[in-house]
PLY file of the C-alpha trace (Angstrom):
ply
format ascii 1.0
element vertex 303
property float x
property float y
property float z
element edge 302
property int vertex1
property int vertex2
end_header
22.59 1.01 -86.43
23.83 -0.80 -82.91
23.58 2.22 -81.23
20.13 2.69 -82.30
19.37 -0.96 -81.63
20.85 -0.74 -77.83
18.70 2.17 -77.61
15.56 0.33 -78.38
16.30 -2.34 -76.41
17.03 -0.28 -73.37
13.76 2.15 -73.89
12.00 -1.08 -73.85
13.56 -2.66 -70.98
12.78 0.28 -69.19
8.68 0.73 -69.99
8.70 -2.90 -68.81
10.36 -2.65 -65.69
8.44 0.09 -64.71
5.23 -1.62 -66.29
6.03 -4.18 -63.67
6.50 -2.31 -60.88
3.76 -0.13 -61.35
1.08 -2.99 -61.90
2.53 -4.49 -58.29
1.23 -1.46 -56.92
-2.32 -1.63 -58.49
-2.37 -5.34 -58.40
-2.54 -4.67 -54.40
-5.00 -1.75 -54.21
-7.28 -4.36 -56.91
-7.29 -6.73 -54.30
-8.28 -4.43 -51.88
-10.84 -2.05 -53.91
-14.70 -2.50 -52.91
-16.10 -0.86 -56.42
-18.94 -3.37 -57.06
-16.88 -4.92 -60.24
-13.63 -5.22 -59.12
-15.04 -6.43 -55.00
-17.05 -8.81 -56.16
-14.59 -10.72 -58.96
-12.37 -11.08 -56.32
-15.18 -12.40 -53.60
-16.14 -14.76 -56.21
-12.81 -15.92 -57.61
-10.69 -16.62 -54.18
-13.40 -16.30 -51.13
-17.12 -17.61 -52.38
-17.81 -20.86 -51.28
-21.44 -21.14 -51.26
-22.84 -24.61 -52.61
-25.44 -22.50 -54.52
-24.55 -19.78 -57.11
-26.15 -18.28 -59.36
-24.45 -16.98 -62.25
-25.76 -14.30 -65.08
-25.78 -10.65 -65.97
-27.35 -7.81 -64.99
-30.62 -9.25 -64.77
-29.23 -11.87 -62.33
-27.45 -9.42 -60.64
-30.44 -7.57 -59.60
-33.14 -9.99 -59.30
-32.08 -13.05 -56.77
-31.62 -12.37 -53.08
-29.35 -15.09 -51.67
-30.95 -14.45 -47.77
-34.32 -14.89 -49.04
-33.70 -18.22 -51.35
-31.02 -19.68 -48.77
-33.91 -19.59 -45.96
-36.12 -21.33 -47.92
-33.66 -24.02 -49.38
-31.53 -24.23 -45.98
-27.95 -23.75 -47.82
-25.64 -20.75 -48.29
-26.42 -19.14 -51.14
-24.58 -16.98 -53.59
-24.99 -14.25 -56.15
-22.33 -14.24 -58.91
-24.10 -12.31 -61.35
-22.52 -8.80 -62.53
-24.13 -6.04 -64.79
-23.71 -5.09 -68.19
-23.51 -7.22 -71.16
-21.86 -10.30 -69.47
-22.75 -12.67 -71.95
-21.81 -16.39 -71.91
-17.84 -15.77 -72.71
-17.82 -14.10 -69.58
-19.66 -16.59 -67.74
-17.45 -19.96 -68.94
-14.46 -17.78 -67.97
-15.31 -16.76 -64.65
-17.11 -20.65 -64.35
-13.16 -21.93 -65.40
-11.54 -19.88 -62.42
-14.16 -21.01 -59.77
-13.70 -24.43 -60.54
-10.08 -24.35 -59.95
-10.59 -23.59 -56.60
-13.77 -25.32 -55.58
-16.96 -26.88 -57.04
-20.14 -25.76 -56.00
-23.05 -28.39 -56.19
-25.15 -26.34 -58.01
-25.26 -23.47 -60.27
-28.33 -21.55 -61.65
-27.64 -19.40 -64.63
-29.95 -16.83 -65.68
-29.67 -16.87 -69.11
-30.15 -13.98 -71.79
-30.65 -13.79 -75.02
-27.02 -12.07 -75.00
-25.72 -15.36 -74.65
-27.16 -16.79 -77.67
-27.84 -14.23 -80.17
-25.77 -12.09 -82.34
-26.63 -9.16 -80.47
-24.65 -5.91 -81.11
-22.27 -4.66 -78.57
-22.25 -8.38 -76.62
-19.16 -10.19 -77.98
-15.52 -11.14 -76.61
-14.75 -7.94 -75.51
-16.67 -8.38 -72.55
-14.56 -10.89 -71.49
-11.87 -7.74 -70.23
-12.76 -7.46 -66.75
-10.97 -11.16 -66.20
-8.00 -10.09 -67.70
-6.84 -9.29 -64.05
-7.01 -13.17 -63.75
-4.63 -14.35 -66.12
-2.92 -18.26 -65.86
-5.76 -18.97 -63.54
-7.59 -21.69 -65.21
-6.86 -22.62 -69.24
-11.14 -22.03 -69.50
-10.79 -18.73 -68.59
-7.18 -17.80 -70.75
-9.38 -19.51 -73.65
-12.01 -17.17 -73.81
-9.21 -14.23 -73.02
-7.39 -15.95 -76.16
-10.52 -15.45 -78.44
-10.80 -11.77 -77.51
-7.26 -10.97 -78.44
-6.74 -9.58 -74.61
-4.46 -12.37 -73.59
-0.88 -11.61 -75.04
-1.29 -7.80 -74.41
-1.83 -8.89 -70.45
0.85 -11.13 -70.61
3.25 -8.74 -72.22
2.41 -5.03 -69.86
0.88 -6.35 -66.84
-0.73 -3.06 -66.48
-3.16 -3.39 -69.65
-4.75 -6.16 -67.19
-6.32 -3.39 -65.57
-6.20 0.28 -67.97
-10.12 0.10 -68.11
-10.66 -0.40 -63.97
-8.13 1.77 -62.61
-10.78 4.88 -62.04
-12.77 2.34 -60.48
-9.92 0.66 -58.37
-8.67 4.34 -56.66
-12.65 4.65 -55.78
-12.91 1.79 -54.20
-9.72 2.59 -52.17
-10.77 5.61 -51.19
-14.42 4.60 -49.84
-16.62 1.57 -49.03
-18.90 0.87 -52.52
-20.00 -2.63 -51.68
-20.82 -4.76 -48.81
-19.89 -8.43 -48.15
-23.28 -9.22 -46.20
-25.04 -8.54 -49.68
-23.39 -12.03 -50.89
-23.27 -10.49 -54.42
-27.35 -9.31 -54.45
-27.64 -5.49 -55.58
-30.82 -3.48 -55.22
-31.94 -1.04 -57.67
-33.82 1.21 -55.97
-36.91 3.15 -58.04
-40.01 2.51 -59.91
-40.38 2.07 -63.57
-41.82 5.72 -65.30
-45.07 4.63 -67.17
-45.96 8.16 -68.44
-44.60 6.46 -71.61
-45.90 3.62 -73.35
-43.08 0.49 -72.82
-43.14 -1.82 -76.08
-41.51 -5.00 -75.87
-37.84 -5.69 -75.96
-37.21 -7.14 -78.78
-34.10 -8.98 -79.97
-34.17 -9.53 -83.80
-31.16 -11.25 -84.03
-29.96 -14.67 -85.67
-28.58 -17.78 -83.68
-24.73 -17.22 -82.78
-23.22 -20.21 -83.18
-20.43 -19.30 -80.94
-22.10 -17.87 -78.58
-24.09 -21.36 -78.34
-20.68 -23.45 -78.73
-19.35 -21.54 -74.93
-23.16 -22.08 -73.94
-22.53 -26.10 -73.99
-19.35 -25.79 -73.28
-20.23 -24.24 -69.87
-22.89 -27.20 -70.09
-20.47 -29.96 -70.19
-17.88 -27.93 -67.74
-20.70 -28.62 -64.70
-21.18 -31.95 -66.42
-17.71 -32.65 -65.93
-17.80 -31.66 -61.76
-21.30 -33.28 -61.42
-22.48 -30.00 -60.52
-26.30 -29.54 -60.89
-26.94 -26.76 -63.69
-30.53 -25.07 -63.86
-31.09 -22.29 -66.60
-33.40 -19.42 -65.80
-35.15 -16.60 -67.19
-36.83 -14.13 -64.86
-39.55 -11.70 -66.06
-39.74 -9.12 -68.18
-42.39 -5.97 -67.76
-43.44 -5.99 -71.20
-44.03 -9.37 -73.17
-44.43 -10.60 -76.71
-45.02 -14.05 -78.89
-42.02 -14.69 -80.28
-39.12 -17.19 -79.85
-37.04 -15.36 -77.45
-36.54 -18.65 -75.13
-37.09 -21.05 -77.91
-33.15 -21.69 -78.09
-32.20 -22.11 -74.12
-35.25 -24.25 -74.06
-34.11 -26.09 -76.48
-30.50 -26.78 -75.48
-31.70 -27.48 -72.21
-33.96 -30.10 -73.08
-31.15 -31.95 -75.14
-29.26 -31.59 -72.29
-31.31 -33.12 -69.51
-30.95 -29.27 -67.89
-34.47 -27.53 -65.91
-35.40 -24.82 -67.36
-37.46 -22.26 -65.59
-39.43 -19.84 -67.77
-40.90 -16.58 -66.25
-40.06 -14.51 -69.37
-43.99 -13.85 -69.15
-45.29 -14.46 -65.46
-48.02 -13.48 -63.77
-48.00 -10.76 -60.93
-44.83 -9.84 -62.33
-45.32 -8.75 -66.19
-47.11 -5.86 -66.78
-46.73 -4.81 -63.30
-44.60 -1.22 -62.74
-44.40 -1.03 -59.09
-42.01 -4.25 -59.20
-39.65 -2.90 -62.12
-37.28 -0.03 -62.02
-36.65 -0.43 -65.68
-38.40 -2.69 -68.39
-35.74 -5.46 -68.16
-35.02 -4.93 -64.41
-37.07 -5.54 -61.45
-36.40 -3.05 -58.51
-35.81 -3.85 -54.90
-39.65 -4.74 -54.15
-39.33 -6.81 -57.65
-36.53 -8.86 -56.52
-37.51 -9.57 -53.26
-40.82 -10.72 -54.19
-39.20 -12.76 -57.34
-36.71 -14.90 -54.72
-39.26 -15.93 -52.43
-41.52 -17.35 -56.05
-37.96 -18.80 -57.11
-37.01 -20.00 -54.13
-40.23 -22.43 -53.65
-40.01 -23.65 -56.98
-36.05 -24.49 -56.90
-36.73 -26.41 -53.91
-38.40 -28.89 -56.11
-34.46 -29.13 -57.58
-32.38 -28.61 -54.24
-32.23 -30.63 -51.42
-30.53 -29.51 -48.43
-26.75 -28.99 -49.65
0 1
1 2
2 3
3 4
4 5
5 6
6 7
7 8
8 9
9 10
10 11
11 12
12 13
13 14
14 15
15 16
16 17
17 18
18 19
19 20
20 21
21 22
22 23
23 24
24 25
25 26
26 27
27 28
28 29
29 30
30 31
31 32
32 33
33 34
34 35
35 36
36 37
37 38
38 39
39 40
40 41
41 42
42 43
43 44
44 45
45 46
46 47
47 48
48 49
49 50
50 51
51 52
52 53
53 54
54 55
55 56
56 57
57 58
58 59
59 60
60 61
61 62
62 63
63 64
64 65
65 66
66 67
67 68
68 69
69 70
70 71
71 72
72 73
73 74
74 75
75 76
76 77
77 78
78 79
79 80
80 81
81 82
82 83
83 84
84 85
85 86
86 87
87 88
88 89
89 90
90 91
91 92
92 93
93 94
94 95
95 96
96 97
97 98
98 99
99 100
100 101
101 102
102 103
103 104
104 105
105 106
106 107
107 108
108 109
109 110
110 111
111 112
112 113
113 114
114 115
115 116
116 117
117 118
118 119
119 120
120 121
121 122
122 123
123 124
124 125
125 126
126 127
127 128
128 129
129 130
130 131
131 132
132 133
133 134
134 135
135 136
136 137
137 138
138 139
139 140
140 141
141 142
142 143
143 144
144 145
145 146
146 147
147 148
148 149
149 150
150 151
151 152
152 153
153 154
154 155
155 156
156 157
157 158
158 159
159 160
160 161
161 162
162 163
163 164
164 165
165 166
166 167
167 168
168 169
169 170
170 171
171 172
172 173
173 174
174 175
175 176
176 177
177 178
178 179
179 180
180 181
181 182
182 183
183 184
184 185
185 186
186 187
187 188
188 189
189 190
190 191
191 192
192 193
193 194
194 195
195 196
196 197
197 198
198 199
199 200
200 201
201 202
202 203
203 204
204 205
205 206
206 207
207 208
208 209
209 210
210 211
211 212
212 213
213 214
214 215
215 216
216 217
217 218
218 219
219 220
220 221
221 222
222 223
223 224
224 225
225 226
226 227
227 228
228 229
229 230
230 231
231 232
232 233
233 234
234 235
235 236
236 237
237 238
238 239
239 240
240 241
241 242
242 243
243 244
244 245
245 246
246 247
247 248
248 249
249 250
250 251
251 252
252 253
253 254
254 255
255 256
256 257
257 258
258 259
259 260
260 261
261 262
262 263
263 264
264 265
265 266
266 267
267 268
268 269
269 270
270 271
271 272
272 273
273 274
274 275
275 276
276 277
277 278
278 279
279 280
280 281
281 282
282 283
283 284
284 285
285 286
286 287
287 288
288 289
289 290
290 291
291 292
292 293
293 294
294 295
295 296
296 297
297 298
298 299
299 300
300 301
301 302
């Protein structure tokens, strides 16, 4: 039975040793990959430093043009947003690791109605991607925590970063992104009409978890006196429901703008600015950050 045992032990000692030295290799080629993901964590958790982010998912992503708004409002401006279903455990987490390294004066967050709902396929597990950036800020091991991811990455190093490795040899082996963007990515393409596009529709009850990380990240920009405005850009097709009723709501009680284009004119209903119905395309976005630009102006003095 000791032999056994002093076998074990020694199999494990050596899957961890050479879990270690294995994830110092990829820990380096992370830092140096320029896949879209990976390039612009890392921009955003040790090099942004505009006093102007804006923070979301996909739709934020895609939709705000940081030259366009920063000539109007006169102040660097930055795009934090990243596709997919980033939802609002995603956002406090990557909001905790900024902080610790500076504090922007203000932050716009497009919100979604991922990061209030109990939409499918939208919970912790989204939160993987910042398991590369462990023991930087308690917010962000919190959320990590919740999602069961942080003890794994803390035991092999390398499960930090099983589900980006494809993307971290890509963006070793050619140049994906580009640091002049300052986060902003085009989609390029007009949405296909031939079809008739229904409203999106999100038939989901109130997550009250969802909403607890929501005023947590609330009371996180409190905390830095950082200026917080919640957004929702357009959509192509509309309908009369509730959709913003919550945002609008927790905004109010917070003292926080809101500004509502889910339905906006010039915009909604309008193909040639959309590549998909929850998207707007290059044209779109442009057009969108020169309209949002003006009317943050009314919020943002010269930072």
């Amino acid at each position: 039975m000791k032999t056994f045992l002093i076998k074990v032990l020694t199999i494990l000692l050596i899957i961890l040793a050479a879990d270690r030295a294995f994830s110092l290799v990829v820990k380096a080629l992370f830092k140096t990959t320029t896949t879209t993901d990976e390039y612009k964590l890392n921009a955003v958790t040790y090099q942004m430093n505009a006093p102007v982010i804006f923070m979301g998912s996909s739709r934020c992503h895609h939709h705000y043009v940081p030259s366009i708004i920063q000539d109007t409002l006169k102040t660097p401006v930055y795009n934090a947003g990243l596709w997919g279903l980033r939802n609002i455990y995603f956002q406090y987490g990557l909001l905790c690791n900024i902080l610790e390294r500076y504090t922007p004066k203000t932050i716009c967050l497009e919100v979604h109605p991922i990061d209030y709902l109990a939409t499918p396929f939208s919970q912790t597990a989204i939160t993987g991607s910042l398991t590369p950036y462990i023991n930087i800020s308690p917010g962000c091991d919190e959320v990590l925590k919740v999602a069961g991811l942080y003890y794994k990455s803390e035991i092999f190093e390398l499960y930090r970063y099983n589900s980006q490795f494809a993307n971290i040899v890509a963006g070793n082996l050619s140049t994906r992104t580009l640091a002049s963007d300052k986060g902003f990515k085009p989609l390029y393409g007009k949405l296909d009409t031939t079809f008739k596009i229904t409203p999106e529709r999100f038939p989901f009850a109130a997550d009250s978890a969802k909403i607890h990380y929501l005023q947590a990240f609330i009371d996180k920009c409190k905390e830095k006196h950082i200026q917080l405005i919640f957004l929702f850009s357009p959509f192509y097709a509309v309908e009369k429901n509730h959709i913003v009723d919550i945002p609008d709501s927790i905004a109010r009680k917070n003292h926080i703008p809101f500004i509502n284009h889910y339905n906006l004119a010039g915009f909604t209903g309008h193909p040639e600015v959309y590549y998909d119905f929850g998207h707007l395309n290059e044209t779109g976005a442009k057009k969108y950050s020169a309209v949002i630009a003006s009317e943050l102006k009314r919020y943002i003095k010269n930072q």
